[in-house]
C-alpha positions as CSV (number, residue, x, y, z in Angstrom):
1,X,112.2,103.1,-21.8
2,X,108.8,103.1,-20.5
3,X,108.1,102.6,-17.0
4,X,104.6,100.5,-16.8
5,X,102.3,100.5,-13.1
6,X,100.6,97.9,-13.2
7,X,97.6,97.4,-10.1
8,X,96.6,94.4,-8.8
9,X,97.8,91.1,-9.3
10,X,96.7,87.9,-7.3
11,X,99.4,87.8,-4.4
12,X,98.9,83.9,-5.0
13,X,100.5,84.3,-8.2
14,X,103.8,85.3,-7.0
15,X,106.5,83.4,-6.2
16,X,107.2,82.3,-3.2
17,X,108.6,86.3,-1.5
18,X,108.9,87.3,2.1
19,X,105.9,88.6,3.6
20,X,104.7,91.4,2.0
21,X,103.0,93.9,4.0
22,X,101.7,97.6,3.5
23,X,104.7,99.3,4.2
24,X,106.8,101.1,1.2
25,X,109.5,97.9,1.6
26,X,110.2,96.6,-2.3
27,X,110.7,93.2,-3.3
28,X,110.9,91.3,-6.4
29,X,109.6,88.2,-7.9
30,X,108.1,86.9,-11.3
31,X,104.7,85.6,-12.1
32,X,104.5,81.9,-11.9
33,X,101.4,81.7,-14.0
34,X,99.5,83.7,-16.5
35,X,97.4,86.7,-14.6
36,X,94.4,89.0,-15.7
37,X,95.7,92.7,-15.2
38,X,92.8,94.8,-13.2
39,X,93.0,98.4,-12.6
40,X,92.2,97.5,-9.0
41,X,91.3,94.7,-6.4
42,X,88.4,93.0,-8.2
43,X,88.3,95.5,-11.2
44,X,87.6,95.5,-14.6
45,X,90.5,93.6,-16.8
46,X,92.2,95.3,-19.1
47,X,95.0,93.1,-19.9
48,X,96.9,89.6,-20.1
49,X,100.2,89.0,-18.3
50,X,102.4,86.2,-19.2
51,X,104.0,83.2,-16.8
52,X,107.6,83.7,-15.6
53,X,107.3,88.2,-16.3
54,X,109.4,89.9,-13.7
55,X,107.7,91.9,-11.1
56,X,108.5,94.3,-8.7
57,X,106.0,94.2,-5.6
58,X,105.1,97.8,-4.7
59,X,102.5,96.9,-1.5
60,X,99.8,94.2,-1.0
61,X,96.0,94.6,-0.1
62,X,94.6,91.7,1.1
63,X,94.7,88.7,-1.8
64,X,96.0,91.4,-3.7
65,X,99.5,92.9,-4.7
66,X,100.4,96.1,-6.8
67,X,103.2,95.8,-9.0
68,X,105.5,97.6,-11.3
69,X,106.9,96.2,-14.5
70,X,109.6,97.6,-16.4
71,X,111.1,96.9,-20.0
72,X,110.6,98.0,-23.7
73,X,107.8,98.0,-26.4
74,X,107.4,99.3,-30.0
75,X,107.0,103.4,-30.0
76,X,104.1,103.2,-32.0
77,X,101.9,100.6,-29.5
78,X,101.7,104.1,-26.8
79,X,99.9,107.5,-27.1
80,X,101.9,109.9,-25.0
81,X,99.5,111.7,-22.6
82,X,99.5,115.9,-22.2
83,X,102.7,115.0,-19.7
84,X,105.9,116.0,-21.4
85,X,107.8,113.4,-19.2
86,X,107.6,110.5,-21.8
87,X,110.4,111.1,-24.1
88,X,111.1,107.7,-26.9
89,X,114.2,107.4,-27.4
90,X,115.5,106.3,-31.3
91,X,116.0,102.6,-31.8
92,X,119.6,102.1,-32.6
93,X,120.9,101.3,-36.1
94,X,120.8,97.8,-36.8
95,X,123.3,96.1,-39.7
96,X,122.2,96.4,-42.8
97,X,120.9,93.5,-44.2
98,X,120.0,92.9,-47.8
99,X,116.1,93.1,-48.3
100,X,115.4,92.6,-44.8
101,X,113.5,96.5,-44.8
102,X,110.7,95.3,-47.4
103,X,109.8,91.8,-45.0
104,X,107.1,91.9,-42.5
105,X,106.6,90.1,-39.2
106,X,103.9,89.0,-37.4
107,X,103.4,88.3,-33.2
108,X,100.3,87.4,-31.3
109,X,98.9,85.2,-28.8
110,X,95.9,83.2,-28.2
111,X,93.8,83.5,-25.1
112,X,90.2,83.8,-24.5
113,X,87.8,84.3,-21.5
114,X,85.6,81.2,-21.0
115,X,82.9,81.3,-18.0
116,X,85.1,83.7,-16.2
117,X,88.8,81.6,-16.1
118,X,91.3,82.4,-19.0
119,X,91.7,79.8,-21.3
120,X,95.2,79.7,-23.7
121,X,95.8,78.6,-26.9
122,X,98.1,75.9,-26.4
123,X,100.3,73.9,-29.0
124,X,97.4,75.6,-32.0
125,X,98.1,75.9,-35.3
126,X,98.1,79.3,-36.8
127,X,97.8,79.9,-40.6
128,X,98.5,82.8,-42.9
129,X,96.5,82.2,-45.7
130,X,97.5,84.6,-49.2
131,X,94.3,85.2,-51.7
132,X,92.2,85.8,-48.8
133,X,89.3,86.6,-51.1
134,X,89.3,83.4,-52.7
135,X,89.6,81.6,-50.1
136,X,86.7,83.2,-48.4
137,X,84.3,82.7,-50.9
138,X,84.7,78.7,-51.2
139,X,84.8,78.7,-47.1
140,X,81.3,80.8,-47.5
141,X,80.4,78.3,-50.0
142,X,80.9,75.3,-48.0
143,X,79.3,76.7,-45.3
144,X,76.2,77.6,-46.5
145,X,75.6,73.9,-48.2
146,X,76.7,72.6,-44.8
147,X,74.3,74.8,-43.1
148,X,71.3,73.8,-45.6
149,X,72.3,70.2,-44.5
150,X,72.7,70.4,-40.9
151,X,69.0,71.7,-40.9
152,X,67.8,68.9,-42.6
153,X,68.7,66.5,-40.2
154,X,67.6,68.7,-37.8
155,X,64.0,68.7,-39.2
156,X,64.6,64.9,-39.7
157,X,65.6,63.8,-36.4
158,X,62.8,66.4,-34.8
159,X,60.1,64.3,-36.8
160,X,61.5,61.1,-35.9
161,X,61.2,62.3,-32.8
162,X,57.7,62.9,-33.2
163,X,56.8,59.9,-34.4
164,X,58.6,57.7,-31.1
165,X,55.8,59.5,-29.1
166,X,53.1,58.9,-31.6
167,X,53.7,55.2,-31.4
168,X,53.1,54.9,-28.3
169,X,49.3,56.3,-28.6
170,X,47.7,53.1,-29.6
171,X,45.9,50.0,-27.7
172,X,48.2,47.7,-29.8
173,X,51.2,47.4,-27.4
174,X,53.2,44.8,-29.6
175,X,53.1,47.5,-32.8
176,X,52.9,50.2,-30.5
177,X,56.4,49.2,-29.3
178,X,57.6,48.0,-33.3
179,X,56.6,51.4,-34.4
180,X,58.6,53.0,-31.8
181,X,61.9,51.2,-32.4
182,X,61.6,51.3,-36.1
183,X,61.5,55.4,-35.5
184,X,64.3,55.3,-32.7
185,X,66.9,53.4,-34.5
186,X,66.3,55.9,-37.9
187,X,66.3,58.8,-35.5
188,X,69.9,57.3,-34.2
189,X,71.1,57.2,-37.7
190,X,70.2,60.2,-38.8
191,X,72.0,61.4,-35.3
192,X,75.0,59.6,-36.4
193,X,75.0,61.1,-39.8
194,X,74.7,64.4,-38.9
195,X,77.6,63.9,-36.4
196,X,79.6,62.6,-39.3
197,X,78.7,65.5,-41.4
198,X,80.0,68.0,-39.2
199,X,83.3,66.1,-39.1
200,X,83.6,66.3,-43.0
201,X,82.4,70.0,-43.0
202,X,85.6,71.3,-40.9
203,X,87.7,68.7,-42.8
204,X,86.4,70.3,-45.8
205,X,86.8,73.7,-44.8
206,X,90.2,73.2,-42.9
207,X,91.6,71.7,-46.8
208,X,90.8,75.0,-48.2
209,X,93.0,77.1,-45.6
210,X,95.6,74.5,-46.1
211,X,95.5,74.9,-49.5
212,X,95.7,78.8,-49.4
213,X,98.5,78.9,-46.9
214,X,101.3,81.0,-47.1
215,X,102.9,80.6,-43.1
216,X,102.4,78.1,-40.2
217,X,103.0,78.7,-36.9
218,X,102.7,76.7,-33.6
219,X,101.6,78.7,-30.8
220,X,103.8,78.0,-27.6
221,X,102.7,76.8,-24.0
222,X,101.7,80.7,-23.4
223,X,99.9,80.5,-26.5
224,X,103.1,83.4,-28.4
225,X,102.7,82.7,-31.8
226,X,105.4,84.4,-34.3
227,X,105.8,84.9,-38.5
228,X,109.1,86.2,-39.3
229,X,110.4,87.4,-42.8
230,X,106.6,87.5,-44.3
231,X,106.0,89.3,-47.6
232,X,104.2,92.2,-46.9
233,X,100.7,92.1,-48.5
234,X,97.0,91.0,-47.4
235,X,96.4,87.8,-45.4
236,X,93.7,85.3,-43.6
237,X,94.9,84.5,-40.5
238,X,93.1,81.2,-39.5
239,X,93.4,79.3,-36.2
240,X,91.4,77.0,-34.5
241,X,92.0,76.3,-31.2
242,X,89.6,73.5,-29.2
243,X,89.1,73.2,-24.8
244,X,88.0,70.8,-22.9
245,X,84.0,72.0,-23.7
246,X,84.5,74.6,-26.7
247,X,86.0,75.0,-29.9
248,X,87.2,78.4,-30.9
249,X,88.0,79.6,-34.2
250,X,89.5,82.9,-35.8
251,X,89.8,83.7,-39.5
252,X,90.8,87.3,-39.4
253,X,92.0,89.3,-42.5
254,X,95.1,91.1,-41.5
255,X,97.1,93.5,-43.7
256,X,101.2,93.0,-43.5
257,X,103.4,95.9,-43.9
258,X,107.1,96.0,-44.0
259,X,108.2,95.5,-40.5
260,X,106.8,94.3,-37.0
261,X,103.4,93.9,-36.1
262,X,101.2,92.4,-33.1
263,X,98.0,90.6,-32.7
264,X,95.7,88.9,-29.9
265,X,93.5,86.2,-31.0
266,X,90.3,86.2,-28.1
267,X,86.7,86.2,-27.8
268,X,86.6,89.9,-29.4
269,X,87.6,88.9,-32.9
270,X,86.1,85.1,-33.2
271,X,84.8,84.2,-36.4
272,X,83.0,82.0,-34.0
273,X,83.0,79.3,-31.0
274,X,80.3,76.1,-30.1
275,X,79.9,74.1,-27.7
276,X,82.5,70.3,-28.1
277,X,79.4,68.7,-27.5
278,X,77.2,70.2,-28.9
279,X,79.3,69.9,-32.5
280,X,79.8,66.5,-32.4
């Protein structure tokens, strides 16, 4: 079993304990909400932990409390240091079960860092998509075309644009006015086409991941996503995941090997993220 130190944890994010103070008293208490792990008061984060983990509170430093976690984790996820203290103990033997050796299985969550808060990824659908390849190239494909359009009515709205302020530039106040309107109302269509467009882009390229997919899952309330009993082999994992202001999405090619695996979808490995309304 590995013993894990973890420093600093907002004290507000404890449940309600008896007062802590420096002295070398221990208490215990669980995390009532998800909380950034920091090396120290204020540090650099390093790490994610979940709502409702069991803590036990070593001392507190102001809005601050260290803590120590304690439980188990696959032997392969730590590199033992030069100390000879860490010994892994064997997993014990579990029944036998026919073909269950040669399946693969897949955990992760979904959390990214948005203007400093930690946003999760709530009730998201998450996709493994088989023939990754193939599937990338007609995603690619209709990207680019929707690319080359959405810069057309970008040019077209722009000159539209243009052209309200150059009506105005005449001594003729009755077409000056005309002339002005007639460019408004086509810049508000071509606005309202382009806003339609994207729509039909992310429909388009969401029907290709559909089509290509293998395994769904729905990430949970912590954003934990899970794939059990997978057939080892190479995948597209695809989620999209949209806030309150931005829309996230991952399509990350992940290669499945007979047993467990782990994977954290956040602002490291984004395919890529806009602003709501900005893409609307």
């Amino acid at each position: 079993m590995y013993r894990i130190l973890i420093a600093a944890i907002p004290a507000a994010l404890m449940a309600a304990q008896p007062a802590i103070t420096q002295e070398p008293a221990v208490t215990t208490g669980h995390l009532v909400s998800m909380s950034e792990l920091t090396g120290a008061p204020g540090g650099d984060r390093f790490g994610v932990l979940m709502e409702g983990l069991p803590v036990t509170v070593l001392e507190s430093r102001g809005d601050w409390v260290r803590v120590r976690i304690e439980g188990w984790i696959p032997a392969a996820g730590v590199r033992a240091e030069a100390s000879p203290s860490i010994a892994v103990a064997p997993a014990p033997a579990a029944p036998a079960v026919p073909g269950a050796m040669s399946r693969a299985a897949l955990t992760g969550t979904i959390h990214v860092i948005d203007d400093g808060n930690t946003v999760v990824g709530r009730a998201t659908a998450v996709r493994l998509v088989s023939d990754a390849p193939a599937v990338r190239t007609g995603v690619d494909a209709v990207r680019t075309d929707c690319e080359r359009r959405r810069m057309e009515f970008s040019a077209e709205a722009s000159r539209l644009k243009n052209a309200m302020g150059a009506a105005m530039r005449t001594d003729d106040t009755t077409a000056a006015f005309n002339r002005y309107d007639e460019a408004r109302w086509a810049r508000d269509k071509v606005l309202k086409d382009a806003a339609q467009h994207e729509v039909e882009c992310r429909a388009h390229i969401q029907a290709l991941f559909e089509r290509g997919e293998s395994a769904r899952a729905l990430s949970d309330d912590s954003g934990h996503f899970s794939f059990q009993n997978v057939e080892p082999g190479d995948y597209l994992l695809v989620a999209w995941f949209e806030s309150e202001s931005r829309r996230y999405q991952w399509e990350v090619a992940v290669s499945l090997h007979a047993g467990a695996q782990e994977i954290h979808l956040t602002e490291a490995n984004l395919v890529r993220s806009e602003s709501v309304a900005d893409s609307r």
